[in-house]
PAMARKE-732033 format. One record per residue: chain; residue number from 1; x, y negated, z of N, C-alpha, C in turn. Coordinates in Angstrom, 1 decimal. Each point is the difference from the previous one (the first is absolute). Last residue first. Layout:
BEGIN
@paba: A	firo: NUM	n.x: X	n.y: Y	n.z: Z	ca.x: X	ca.y: Y	ca.z: Z	c.x: X	c.y: Y	c.z: Z;
...
//
This chain:
BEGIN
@paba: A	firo: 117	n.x: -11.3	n.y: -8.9	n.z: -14.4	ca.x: -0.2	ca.y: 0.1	ca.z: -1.8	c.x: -0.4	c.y: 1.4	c.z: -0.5;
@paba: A	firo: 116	n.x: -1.9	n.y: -2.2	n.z: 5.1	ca.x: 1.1	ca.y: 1.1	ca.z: -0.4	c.x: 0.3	c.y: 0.0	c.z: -1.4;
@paba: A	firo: 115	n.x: -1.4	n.y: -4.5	n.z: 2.5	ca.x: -0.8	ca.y: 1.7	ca.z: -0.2	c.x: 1.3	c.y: 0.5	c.z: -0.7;
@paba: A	firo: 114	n.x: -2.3	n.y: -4.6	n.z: 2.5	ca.x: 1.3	ca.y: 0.6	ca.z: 0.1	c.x: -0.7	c.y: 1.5	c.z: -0.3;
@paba: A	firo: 113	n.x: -2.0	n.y: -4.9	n.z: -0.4	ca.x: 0.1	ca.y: 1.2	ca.z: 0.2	c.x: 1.1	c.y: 0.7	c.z: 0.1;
@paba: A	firo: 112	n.x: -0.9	n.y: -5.2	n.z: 1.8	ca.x: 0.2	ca.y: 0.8	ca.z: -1.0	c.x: -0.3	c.y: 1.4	c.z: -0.1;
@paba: A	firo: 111	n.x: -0.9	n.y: -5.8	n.z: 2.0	ca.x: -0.8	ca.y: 1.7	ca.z: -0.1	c.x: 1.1	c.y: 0.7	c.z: -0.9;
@paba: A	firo: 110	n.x: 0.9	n.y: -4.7	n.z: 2.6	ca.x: 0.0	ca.y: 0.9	ca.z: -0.9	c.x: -0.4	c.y: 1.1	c.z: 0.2;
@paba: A	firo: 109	n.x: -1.6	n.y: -3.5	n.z: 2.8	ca.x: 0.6	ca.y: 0.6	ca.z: -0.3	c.x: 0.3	c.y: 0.8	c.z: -1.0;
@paba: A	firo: 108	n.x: -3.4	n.y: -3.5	n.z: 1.7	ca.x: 1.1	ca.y: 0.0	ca.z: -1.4	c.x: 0.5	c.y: 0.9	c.z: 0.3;
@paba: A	firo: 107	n.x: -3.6	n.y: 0.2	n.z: 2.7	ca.x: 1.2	ca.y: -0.8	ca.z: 0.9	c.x: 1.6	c.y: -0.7	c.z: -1.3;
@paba: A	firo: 106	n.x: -5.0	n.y: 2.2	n.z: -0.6	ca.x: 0.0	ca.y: -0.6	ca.z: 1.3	c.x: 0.9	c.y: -1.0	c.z: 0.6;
@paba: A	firo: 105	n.x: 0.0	n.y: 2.6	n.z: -4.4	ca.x: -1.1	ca.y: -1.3	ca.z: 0.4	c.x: 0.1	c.y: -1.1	c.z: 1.1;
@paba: A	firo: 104	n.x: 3.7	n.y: 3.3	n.z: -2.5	ca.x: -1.0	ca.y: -0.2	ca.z: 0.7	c.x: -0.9	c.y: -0.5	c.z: 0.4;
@paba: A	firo: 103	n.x: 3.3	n.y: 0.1	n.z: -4.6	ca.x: 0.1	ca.y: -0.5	ca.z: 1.1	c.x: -1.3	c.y: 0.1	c.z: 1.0;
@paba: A	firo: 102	n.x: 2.5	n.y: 3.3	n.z: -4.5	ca.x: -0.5	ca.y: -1.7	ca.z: 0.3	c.x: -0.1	c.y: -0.5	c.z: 1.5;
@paba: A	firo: 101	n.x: 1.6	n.y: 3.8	n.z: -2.6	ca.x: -1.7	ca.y: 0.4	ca.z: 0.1	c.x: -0.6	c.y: -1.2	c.z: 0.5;
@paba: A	firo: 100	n.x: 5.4	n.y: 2.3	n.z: -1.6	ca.x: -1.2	ca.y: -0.8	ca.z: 0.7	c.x: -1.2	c.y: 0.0	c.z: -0.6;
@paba: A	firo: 99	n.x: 3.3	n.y: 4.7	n.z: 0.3	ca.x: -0.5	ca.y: -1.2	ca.z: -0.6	c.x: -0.9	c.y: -1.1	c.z: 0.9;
@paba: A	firo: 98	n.x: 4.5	n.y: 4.1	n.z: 0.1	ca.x: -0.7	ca.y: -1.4	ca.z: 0.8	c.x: -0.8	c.y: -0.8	c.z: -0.6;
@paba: A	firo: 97	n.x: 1.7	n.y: 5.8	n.z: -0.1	ca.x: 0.1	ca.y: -1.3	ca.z: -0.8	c.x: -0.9	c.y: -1.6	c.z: 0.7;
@paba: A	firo: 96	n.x: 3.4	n.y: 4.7	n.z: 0.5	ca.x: -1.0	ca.y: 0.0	ca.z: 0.5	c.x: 0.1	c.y: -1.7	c.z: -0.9;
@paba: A	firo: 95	n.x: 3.4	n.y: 3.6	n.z: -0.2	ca.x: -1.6	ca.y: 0.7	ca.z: 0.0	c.x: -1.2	c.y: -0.6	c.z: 0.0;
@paba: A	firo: 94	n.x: 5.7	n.y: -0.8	n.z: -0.5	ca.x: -1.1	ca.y: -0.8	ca.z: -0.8	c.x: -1.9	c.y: 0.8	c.z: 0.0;
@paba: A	firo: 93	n.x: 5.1	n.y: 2.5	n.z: -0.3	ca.x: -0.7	ca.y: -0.7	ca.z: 0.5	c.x: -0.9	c.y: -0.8	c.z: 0.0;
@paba: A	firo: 92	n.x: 1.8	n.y: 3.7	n.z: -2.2	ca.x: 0.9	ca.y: 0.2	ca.z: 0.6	c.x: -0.4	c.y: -1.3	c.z: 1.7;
@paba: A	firo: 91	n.x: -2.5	n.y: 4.1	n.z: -3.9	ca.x: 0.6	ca.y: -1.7	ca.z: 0.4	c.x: 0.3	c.y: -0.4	c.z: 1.4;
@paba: A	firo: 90	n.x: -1.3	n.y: 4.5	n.z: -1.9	ca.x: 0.8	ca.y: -0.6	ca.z: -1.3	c.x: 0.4	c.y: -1.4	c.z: 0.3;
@paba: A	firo: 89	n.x: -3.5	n.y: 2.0	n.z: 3.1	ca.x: 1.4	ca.y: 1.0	ca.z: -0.3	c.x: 1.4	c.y: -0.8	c.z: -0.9;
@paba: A	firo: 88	n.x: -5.1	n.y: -0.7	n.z: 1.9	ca.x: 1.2	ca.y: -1.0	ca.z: -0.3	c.x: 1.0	c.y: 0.1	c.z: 0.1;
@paba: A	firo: 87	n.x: -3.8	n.y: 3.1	n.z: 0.6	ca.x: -0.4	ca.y: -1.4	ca.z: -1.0	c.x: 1.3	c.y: -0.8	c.z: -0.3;
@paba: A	firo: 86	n.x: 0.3	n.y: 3.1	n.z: 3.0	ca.x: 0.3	ca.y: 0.4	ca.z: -1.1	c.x: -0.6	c.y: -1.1	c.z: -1.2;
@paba: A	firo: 85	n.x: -0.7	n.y: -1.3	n.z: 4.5	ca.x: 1.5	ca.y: 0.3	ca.z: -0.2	c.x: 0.0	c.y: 0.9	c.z: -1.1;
@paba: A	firo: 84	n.x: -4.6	n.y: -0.6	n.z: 1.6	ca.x: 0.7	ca.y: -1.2	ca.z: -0.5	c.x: 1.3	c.y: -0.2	c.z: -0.2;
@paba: A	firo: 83	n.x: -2.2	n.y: 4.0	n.z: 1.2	ca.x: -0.8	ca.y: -0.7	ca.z: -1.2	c.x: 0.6	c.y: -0.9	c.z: -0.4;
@paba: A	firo: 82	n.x: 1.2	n.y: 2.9	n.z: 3.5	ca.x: -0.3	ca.y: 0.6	ca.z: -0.7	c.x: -0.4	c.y: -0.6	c.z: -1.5;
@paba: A	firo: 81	n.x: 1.8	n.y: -2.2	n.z: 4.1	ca.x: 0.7	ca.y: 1.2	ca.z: -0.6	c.x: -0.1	c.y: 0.6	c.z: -1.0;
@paba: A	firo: 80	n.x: -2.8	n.y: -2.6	n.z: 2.0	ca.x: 1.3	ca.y: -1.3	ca.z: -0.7	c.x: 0.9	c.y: 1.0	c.z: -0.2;
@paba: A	firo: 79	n.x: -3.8	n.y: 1.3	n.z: 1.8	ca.x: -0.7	ca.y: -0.7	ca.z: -1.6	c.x: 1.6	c.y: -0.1	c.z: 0.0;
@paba: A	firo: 78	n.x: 0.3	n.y: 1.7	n.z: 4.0	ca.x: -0.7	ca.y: 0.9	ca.z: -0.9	c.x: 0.1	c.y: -1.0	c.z: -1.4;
@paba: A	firo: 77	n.x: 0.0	n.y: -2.4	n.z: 3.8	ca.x: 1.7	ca.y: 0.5	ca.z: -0.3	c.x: -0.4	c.y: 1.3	c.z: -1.1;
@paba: A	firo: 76	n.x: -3.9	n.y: -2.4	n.z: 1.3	ca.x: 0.6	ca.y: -0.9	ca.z: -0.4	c.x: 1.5	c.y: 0.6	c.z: -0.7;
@paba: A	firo: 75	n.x: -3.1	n.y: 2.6	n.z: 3.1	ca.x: 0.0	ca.y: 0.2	ca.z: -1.2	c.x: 0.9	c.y: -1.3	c.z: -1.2;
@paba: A	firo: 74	n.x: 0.4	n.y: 0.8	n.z: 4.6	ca.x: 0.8	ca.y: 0.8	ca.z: -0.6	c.x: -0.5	c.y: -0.2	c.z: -1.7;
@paba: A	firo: 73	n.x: 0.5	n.y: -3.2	n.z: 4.2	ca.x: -0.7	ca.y: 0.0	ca.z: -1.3	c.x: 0.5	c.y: 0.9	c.z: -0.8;
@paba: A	firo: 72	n.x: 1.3	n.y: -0.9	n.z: 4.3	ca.x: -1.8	ca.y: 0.2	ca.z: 0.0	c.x: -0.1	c.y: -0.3	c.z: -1.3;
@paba: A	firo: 71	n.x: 4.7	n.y: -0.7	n.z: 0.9	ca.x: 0.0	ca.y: 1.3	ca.z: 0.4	c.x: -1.8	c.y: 0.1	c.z: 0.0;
@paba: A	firo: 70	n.x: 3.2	n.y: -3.0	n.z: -2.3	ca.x: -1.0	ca.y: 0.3	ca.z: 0.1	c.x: -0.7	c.y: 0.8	c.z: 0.3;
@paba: A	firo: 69	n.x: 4.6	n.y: -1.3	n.z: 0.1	ca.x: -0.5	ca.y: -1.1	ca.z: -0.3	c.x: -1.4	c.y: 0.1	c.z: 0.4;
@paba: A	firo: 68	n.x: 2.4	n.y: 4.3	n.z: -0.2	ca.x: 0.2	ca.y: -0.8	ca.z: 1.3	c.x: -0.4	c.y: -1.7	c.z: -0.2;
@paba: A	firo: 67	n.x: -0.5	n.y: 2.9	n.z: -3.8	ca.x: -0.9	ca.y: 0.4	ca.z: 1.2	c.x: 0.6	c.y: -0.5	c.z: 1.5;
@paba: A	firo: 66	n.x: 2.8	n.y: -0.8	n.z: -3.8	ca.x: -1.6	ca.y: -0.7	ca.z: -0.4	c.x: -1.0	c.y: 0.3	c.z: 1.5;
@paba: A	firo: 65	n.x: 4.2	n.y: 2.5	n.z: 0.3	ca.x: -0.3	ca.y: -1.7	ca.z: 0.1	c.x: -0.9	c.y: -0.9	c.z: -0.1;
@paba: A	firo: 64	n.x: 0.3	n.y: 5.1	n.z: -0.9	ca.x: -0.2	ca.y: -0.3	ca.z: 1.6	c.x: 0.2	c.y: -2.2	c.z: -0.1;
@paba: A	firo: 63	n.x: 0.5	n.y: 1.6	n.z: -4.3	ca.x: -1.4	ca.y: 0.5	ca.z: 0.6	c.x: -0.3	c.y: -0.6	c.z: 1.5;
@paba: A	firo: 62	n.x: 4.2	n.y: 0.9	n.z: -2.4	ca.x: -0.5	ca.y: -1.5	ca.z: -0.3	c.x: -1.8	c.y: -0.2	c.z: 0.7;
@paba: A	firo: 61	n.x: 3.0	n.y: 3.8	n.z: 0.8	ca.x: 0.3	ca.y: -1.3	ca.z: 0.7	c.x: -0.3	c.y: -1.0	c.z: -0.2;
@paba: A	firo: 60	n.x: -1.0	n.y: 3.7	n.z: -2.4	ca.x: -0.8	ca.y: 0.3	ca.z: 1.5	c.x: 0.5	c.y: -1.2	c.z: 0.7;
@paba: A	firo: 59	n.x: 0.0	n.y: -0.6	n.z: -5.0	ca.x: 0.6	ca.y: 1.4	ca.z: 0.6	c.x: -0.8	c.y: -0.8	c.z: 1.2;
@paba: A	firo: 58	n.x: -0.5	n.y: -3.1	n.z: -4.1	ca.x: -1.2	ca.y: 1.4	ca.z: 0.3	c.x: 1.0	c.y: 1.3	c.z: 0.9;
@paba: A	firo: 57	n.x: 0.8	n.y: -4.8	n.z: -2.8	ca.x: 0.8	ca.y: 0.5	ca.z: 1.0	c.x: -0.3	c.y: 1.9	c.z: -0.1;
@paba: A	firo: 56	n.x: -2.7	n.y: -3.6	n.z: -0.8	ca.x: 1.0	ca.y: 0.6	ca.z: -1.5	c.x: 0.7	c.y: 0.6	c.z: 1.1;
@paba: A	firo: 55	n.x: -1.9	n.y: -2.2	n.z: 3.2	ca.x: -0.5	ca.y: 1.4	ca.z: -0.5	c.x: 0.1	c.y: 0.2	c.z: -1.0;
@paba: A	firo: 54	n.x: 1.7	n.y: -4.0	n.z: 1.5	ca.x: 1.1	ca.y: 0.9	ca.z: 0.8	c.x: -0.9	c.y: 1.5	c.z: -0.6;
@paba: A	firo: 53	n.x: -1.2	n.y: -3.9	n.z: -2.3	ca.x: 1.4	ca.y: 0.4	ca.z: -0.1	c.x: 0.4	c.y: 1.1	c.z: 0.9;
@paba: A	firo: 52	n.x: -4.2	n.y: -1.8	n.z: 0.8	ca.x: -0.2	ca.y: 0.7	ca.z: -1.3	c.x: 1.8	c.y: 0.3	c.z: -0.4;
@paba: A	firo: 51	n.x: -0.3	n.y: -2.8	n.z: 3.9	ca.x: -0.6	ca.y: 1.8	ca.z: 0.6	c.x: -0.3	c.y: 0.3	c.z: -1.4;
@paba: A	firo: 50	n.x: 1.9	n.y: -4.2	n.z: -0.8	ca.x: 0.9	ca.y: 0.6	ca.z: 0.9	c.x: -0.7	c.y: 1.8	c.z: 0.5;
@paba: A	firo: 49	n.x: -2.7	n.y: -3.5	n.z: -2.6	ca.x: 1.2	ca.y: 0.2	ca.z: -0.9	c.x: 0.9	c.y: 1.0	c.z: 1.2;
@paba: A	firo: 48	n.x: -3.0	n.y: -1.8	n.z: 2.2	ca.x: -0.7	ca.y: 0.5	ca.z: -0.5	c.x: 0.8	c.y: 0.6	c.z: -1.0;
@paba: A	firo: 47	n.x: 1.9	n.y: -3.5	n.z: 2.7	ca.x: -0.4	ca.y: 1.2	ca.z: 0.8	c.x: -0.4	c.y: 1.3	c.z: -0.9;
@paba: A	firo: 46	n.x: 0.4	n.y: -4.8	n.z: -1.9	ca.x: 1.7	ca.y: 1.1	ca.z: 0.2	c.x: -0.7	c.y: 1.4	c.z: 1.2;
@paba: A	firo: 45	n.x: -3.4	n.y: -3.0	n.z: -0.9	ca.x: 0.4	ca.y: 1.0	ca.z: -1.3	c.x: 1.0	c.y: 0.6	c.z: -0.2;
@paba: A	firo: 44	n.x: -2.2	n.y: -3.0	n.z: 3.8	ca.x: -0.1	ca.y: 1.0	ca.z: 0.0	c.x: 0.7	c.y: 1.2	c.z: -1.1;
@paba: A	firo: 43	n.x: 0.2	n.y: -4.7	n.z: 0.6	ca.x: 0.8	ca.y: 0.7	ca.z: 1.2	c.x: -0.4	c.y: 1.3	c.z: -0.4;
@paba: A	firo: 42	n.x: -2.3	n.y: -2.8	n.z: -3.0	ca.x: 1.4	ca.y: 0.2	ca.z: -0.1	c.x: 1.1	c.y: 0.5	c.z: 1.1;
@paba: A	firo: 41	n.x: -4.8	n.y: -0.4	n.z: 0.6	ca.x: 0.4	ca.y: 0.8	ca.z: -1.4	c.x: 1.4	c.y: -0.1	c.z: -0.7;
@paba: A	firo: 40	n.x: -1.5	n.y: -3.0	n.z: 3.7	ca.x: 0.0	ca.y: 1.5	ca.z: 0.3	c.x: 0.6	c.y: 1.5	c.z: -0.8;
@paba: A	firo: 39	n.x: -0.5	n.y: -4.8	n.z: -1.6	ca.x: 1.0	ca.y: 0.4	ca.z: 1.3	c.x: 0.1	c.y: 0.7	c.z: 0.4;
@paba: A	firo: 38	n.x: -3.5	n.y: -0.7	n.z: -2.8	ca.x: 1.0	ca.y: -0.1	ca.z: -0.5	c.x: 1.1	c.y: 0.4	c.z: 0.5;
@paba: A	firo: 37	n.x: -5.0	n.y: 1.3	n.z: 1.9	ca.x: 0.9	ca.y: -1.2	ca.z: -0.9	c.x: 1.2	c.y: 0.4	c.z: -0.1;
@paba: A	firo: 36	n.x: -3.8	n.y: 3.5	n.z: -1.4	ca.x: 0.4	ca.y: -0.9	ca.z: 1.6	c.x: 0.9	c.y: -0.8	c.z: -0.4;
@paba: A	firo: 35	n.x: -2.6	n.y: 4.7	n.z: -2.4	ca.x: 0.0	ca.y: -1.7	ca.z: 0.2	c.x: 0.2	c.y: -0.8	c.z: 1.0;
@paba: A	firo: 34	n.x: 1.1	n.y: 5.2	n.z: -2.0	ca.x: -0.2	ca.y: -0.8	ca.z: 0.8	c.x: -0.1	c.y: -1.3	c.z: -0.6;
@paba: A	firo: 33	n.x: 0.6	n.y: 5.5	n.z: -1.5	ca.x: 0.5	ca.y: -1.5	ca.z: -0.9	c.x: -1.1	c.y: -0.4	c.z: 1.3;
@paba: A	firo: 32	n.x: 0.8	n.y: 4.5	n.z: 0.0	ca.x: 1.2	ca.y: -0.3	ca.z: -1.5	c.x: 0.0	c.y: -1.8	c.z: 0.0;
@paba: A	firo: 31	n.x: -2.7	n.y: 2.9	n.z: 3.6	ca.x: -0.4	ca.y: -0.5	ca.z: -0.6	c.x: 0.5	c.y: 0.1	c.z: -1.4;
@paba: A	firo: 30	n.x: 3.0	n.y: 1.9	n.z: 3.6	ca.x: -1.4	ca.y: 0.2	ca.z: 0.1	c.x: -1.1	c.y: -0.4	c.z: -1.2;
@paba: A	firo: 29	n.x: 4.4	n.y: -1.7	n.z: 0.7	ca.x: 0.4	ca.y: 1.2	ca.z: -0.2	c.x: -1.5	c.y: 0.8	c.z: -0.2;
@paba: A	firo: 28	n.x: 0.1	n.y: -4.6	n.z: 1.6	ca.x: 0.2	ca.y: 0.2	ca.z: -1.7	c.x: -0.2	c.y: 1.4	c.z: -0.1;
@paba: A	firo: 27	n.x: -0.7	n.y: -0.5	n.z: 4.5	ca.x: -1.2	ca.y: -0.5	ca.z: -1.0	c.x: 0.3	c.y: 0.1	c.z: -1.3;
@paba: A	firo: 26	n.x: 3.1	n.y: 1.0	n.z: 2.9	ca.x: -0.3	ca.y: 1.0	ca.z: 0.3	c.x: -1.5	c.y: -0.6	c.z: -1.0;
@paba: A	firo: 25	n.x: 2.9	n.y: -3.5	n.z: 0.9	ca.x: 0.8	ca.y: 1.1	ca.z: -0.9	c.x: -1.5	c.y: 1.0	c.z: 0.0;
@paba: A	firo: 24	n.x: -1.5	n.y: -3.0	n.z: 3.0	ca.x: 0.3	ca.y: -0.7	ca.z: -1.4	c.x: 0.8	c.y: 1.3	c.z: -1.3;
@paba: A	firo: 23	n.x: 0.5	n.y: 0.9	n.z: 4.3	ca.x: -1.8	ca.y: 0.1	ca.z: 0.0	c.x: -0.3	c.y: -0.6	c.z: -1.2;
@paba: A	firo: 22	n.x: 4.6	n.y: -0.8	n.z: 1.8	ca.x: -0.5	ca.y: 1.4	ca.z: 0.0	c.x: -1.0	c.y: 0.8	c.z: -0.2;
@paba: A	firo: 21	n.x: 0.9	n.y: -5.2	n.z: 0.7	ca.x: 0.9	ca.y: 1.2	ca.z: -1.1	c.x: -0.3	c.y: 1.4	c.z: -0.3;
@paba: A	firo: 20	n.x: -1.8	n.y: -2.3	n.z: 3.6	ca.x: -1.0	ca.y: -0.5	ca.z: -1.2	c.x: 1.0	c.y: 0.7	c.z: -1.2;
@paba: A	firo: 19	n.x: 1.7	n.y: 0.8	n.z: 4.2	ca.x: -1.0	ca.y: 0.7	ca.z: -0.3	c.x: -0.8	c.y: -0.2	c.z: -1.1;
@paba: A	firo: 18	n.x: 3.6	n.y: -2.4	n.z: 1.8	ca.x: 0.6	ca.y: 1.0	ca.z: -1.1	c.x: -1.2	c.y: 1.3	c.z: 0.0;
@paba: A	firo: 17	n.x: -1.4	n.y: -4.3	n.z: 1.8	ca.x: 0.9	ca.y: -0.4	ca.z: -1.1	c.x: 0.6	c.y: 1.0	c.z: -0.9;
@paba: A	firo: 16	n.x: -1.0	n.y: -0.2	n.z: 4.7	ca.x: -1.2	ca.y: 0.1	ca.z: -1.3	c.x: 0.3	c.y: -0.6	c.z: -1.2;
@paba: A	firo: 15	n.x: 3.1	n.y: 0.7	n.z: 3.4	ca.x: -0.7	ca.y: 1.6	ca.z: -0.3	c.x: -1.1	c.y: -0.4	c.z: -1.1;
@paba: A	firo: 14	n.x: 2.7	n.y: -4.3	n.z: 1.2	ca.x: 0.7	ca.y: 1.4	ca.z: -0.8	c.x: -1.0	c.y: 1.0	c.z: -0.1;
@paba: A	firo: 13	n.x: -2.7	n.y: -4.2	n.z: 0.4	ca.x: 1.2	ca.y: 0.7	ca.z: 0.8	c.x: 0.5	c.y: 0.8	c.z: -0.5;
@paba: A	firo: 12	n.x: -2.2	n.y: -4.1	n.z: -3.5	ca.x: -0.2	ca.y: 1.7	ca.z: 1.0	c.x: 1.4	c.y: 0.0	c.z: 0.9;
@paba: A	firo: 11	n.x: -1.0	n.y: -2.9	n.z: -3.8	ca.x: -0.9	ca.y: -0.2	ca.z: 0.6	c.x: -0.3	c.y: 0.5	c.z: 1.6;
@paba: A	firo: 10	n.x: 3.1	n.y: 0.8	n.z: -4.1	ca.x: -1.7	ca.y: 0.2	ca.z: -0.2	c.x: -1.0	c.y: -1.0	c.z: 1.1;
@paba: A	firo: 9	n.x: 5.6	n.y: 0.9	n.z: -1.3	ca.x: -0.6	ca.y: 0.3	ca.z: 1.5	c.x: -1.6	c.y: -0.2	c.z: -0.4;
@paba: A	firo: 8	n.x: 4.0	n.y: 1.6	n.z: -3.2	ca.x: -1.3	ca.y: -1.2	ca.z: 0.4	c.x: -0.1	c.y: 0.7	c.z: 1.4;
@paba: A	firo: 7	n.x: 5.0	n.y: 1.3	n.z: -2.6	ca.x: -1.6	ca.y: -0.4	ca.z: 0.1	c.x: -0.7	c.y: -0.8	c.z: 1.2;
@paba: A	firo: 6	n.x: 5.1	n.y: 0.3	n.z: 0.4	ca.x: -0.7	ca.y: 0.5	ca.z: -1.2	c.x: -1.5	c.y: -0.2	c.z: 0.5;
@paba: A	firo: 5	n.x: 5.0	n.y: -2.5	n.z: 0.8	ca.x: -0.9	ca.y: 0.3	ca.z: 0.4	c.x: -1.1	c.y: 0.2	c.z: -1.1;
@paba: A	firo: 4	n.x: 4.5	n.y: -1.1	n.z: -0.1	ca.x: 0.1	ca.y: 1.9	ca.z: 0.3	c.x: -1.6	c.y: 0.1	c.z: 0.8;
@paba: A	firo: 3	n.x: 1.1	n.y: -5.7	n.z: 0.2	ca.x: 1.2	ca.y: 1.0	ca.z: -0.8	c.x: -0.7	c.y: 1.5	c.z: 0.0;
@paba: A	firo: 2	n.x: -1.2	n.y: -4.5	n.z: 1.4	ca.x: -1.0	ca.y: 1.1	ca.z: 0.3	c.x: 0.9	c.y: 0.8	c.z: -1.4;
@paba: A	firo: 1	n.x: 1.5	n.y: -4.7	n.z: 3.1	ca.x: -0.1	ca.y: 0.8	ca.z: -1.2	c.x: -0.7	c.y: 1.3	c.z: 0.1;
//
């Protein structure tokens, strides 16, 4: 039985795995909206939802965390302070949105975008 067991494995070793996370987030936060598959874009949006929740936040501890997630991306932790967490003051969740885009050429995979609402 595969009982309390949580996400995808991708494909990947753990490090790379929680690097494509990390590089993936740091793209939405960056951009506002990505294209990549589905799977992905679904591991990834509890993350994304999670560092815009913790800078509503906006004190020094919410900060040092974001910035311990992403410590080489100052300007990334800048926008999400400054730009993107008051954007989404009044709500409480629900930042990010999953549209499809249909299926890859190469291999079918679901293509989706994933962008900020």
């Amino acid at each position: 039985m595969a009982h309390r067991i949580d996400g995808r494995k991708l494909g990947r070793s753990g490090g790379h795995r929680t690097a494509l996370y990390k590089n993936l987030t740091v793209s939405i936060l960056r951009y506002e909206r990505v294209k990549t598959t589905e799977a992905k874009a679904k591991e990834v949006q509890g993350r994304v939802e999670r560092m815009i929740t913790l800078a509503k936040r906006g004190d020094l501890s919410a900060r040092r965390a974001v910035v311990s997630q992403f410590p080489n991306e100052p300007l990334v932790v800048t926008k999400l302070f400054d730009e993107i967490a008051p954007k989404y003051a009044d709500r409480t969740s629900g930042y990010t949105r999953i549209v499809k885009l249909g299926q890859r050429a190469g291999d079918a995979a679901e293509v989706v975008q994933i962008e900020l609402v």
